[in-house]
C-alpha positions as CSV (number, residue, x, y, z in Angstrom):
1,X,66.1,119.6,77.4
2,X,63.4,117.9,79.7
3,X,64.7,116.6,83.0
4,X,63.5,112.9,82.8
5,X,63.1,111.6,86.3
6,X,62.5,107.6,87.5
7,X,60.8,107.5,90.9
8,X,60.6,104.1,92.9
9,X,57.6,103.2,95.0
10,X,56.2,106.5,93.4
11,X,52.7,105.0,94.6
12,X,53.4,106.2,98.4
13,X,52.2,109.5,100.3
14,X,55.8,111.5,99.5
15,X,56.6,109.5,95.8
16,X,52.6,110.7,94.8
17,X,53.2,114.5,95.9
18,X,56.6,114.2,94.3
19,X,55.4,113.1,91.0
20,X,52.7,115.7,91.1
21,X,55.4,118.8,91.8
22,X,57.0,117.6,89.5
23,X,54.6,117.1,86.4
24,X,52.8,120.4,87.1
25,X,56.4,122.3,86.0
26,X,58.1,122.6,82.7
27,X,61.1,120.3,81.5
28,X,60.2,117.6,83.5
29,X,59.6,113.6,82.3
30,X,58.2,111.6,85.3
31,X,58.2,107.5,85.5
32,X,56.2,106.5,88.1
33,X,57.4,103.1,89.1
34,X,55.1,100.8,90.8
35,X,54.5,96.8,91.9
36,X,50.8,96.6,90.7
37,X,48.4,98.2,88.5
38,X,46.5,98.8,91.8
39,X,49.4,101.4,92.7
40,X,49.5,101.9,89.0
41,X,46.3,103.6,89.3
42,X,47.1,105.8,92.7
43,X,49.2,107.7,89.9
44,X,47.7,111.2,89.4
45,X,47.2,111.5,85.4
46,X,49.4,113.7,83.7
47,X,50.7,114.1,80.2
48,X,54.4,114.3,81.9
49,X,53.8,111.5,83.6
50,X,54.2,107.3,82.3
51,X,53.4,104.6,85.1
52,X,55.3,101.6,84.6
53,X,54.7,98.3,86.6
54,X,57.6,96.3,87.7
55,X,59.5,94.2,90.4
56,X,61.7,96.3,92.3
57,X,63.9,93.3,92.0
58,X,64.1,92.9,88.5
59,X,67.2,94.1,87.1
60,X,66.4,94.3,83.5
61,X,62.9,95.5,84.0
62,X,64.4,98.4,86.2
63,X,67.4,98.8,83.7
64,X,65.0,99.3,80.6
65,X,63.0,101.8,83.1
66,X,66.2,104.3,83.8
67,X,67.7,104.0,80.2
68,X,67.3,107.6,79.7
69,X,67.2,108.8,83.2
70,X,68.9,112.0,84.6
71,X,67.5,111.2,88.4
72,X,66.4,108.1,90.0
73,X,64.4,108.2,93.7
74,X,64.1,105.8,95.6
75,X,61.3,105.6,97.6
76,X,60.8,101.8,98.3
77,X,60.9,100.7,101.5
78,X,59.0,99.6,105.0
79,X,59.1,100.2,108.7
80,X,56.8,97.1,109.8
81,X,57.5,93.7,107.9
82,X,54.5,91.6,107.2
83,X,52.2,89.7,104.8
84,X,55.3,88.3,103.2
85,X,57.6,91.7,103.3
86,X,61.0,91.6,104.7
87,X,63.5,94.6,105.3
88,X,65.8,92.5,103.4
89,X,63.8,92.6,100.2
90,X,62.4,95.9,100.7
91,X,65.6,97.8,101.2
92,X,68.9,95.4,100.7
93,X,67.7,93.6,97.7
94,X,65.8,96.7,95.8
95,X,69.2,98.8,96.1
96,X,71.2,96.3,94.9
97,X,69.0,95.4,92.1
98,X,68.8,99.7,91.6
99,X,72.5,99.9,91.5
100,X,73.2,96.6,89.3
101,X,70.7,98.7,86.6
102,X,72.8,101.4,86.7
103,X,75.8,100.0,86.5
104,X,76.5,101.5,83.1
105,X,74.8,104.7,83.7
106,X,77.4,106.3,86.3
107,X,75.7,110.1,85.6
108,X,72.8,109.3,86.6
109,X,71.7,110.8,90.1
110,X,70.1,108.3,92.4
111,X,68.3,110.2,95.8
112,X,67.4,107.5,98.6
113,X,65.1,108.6,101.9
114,X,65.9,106.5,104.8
115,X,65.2,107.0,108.5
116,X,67.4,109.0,111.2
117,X,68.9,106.6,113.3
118,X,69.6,103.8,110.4
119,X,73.0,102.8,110.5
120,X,74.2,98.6,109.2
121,X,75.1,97.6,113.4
122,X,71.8,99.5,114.9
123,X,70.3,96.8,117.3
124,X,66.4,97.7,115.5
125,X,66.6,95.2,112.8
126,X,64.5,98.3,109.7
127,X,67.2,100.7,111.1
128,X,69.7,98.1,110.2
129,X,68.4,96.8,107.1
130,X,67.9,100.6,106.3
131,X,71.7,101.1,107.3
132,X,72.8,98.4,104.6
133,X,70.9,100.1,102.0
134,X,72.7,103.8,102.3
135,X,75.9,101.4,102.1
136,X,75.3,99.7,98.9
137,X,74.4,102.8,97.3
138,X,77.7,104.6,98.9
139,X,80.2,101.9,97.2
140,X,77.9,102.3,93.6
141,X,79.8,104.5,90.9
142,X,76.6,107.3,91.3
143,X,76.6,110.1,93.2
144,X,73.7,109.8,95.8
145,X,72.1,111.4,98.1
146,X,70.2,109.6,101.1
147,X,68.1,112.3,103.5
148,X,67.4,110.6,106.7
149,X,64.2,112.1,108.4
150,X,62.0,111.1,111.6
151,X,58.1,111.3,111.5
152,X,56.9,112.8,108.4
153,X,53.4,114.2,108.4
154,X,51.6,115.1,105.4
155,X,47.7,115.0,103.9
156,X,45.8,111.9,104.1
157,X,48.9,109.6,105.4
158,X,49.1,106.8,107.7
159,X,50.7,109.0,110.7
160,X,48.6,112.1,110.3
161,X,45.6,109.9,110.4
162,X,46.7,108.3,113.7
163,X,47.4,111.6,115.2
164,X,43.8,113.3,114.2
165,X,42.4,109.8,115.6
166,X,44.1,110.3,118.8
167,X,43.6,113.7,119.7
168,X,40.1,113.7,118.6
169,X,39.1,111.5,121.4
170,X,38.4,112.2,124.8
171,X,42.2,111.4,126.4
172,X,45.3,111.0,123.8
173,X,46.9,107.8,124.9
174,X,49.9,106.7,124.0
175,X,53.3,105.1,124.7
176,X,56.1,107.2,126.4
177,X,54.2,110.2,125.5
178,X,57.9,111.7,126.9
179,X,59.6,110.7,123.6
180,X,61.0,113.9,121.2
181,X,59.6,114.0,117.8
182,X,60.5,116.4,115.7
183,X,58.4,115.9,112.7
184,X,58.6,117.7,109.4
185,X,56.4,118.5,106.6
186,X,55.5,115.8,103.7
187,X,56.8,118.8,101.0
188,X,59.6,119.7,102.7
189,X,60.9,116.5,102.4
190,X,60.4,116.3,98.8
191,X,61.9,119.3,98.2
192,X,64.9,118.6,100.2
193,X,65.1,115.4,97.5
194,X,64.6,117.8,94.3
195,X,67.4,119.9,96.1
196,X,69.8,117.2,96.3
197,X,69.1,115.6,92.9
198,X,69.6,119.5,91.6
199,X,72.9,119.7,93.1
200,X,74.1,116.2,92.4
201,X,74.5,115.8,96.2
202,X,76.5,112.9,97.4
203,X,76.1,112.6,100.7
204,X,73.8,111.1,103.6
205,X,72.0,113.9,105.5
206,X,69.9,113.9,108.6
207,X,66.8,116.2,108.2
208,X,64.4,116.8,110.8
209,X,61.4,119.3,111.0
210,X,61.6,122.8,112.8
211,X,60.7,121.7,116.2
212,X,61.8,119.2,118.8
213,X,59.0,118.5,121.6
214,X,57.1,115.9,123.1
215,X,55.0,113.1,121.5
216,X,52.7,114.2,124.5
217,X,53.1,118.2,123.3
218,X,52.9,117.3,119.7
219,X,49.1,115.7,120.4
220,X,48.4,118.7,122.4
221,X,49.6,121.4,119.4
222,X,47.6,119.1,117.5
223,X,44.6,118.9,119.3
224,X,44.5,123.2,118.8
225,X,43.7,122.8,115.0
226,X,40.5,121.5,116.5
227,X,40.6,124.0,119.2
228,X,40.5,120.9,121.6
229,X,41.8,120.8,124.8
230,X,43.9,117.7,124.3
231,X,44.4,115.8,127.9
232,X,47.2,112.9,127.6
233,X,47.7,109.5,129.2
234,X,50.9,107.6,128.6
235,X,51.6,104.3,128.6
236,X,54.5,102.3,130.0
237,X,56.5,101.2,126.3
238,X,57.3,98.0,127.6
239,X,53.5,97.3,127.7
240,X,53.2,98.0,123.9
241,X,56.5,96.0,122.9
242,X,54.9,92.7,125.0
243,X,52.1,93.9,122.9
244,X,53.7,93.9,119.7
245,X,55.4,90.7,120.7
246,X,52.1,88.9,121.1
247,X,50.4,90.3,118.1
248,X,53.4,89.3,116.0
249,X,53.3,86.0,117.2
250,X,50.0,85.2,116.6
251,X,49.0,87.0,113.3
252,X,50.5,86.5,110.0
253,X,51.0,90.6,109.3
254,X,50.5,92.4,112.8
255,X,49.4,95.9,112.8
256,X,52.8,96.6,114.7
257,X,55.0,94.7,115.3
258,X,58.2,95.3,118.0
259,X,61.0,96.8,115.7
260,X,58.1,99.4,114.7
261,X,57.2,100.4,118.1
262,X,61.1,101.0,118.6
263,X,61.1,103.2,115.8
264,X,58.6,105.5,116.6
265,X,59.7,105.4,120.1
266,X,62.9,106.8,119.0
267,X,63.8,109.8,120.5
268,X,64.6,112.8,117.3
269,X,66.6,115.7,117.8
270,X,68.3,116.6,114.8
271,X,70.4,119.6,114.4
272,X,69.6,121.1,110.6
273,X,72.6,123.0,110.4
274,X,74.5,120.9,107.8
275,X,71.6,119.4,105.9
276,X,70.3,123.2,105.1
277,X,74.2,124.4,104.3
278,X,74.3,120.9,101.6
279,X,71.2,121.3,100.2
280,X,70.6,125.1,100.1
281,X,67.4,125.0,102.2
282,X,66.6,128.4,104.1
283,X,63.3,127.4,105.8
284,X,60.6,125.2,106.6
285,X,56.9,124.8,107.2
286,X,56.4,125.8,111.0
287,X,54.8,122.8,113.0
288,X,51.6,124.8,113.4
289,X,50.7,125.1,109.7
290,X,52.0,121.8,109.1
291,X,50.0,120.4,111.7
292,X,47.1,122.0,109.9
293,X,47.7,121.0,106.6
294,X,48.2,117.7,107.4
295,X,45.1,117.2,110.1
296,X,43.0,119.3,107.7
297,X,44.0,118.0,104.5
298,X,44.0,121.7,103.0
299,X,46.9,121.5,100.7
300,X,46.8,118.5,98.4
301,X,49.5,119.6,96.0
């Protein structure tokens, strides 16, 4: 019998590789779940695979959508609000709307990716949004499981592209180039999902990448897939929050705003001890090939 599997905001980087893993192997049934027939058509094309448009909002709509579902991921959600978007709609509202759908469907599996750090009292107002979210699904009747992971990098994604643009230039700037990242790999992340939804996990686990270093290291490793010599400048981060301030002020949707810049000046160090015991995991891509994959683009699943 065919695993039949709903994915939320399946139009992203992670919920388009995870469709595509998914429809390329037998005994799977993939609803792609999207908020326009623009992201509609960001949905590779696959006889496995049904796109349905929708408010991730709508109860009934998103009841109808998971009738026969054995898994539900949810992917919706957004670390800079803007143009209209709130935290509160993005993650609050869409899980609650999620879990009133399933009310009546306790078997089905729901997996939720959230950010490490998010928690309902952190001070960063996505973290705490974020936070709320892994609480409403925690009191629902299904058995979830939310991974919390730092920077993910992956082919032809926002943060991959901002990396290549940095280190290709003639000094990589940026803020507190001190900061730890410890970034992991676009298809490790999926996996870890397909793990969890496998093993009915129910649980919230923190998942980062295989290395901790500097953001100022990180731009150097990456600046060796071009076999650059990467020379970095950082920048004071209370420069780029009066920055983000400013910009947020004056512009309507602000290409950052200040509870982003916190985010990705967050320092990551997460032990993987207990996420690979939960989820069975054994290894990961190493940051060198990740790095490659991801600044290359050789890899598209």
């Amino acid at each position: 019998m065919a695993t039949k599997w709903v994915i939320t905001g399946a139009n992203g980087n992670l919920g388009r590789r995870l469709v595509a893993e998914l429809a390329v192997e037998n005994d799977n049934e993939v609803l792609a779940v999207v908020r326009s027939e623009r992201a509609a058509a960001t949905i590779a094309s696959h006889e496995a695979v049904t796109t349905k448009v929708l408010s991730y909002t709508d109860v009934p709509a998103l009841s109808a959508a998971c009738a026969d579902a054995d898994c539900v991921v949810h992917l919706v959600g957004i670390i800079k609000e803007g143009g209209g978007a709130t935290y509160q709609d993005a993650h609050e509202a869409s899980t609650t709307a999620l879990c009133e759908a399933l009310q009546d469907r306790p078997d089905v599996h729901v997996s939720y990716l959230s950010i490490v750090g998010s928690e309902p009292h952190a001070t960063n107002t996505c973290l705490a949004s974020k936070g709320r979210a892994e609480k409403i699904l925690q009191e629902a009747p299904n058995p979830a499981c939310t991974i919390r992971v730092p920077m993910v990098l992956g082919e032809q994604d926002y943060v991959s592209g901002s990396l290549r643009q940095r280190v290709l230039k003639e000094k990589a700037v940026g803020f507190r180039m001190a900061s730890l990242e410890q970034p992991i790999f676009a298809g490790d992340v999926t996996a870890a999902i397909r793990a969890g939804a496998a093993g009915r996990i129910n649980a919230g686990i923190d998942l980062g990448g295989p290395e901790v270093l500097s953001r100022a290291d990180l731009s150097r490793r990456a600046g060796a897939v071009f076999d650059r010599t990467v020379r970095v400048r950082s920048l004071p981060v209370a420069l780029g929050k009066m920055l983000a301030t400013l910009l947020q002020a004056v512009m309507s949707n602000p290409p950052i705003t200040p509870a982003m810049l916190e985010i990705l000046d967050h320092d990551d160090n997460v032990d993987n001890t207990n996420a690979f015991t939960t989820l069975g995991i054994s290894d990961q891509t190493s940051l060198d090939e990740m790095l490659r994959i991801a600044l290359t683009g050789d890899g598209l699943p």
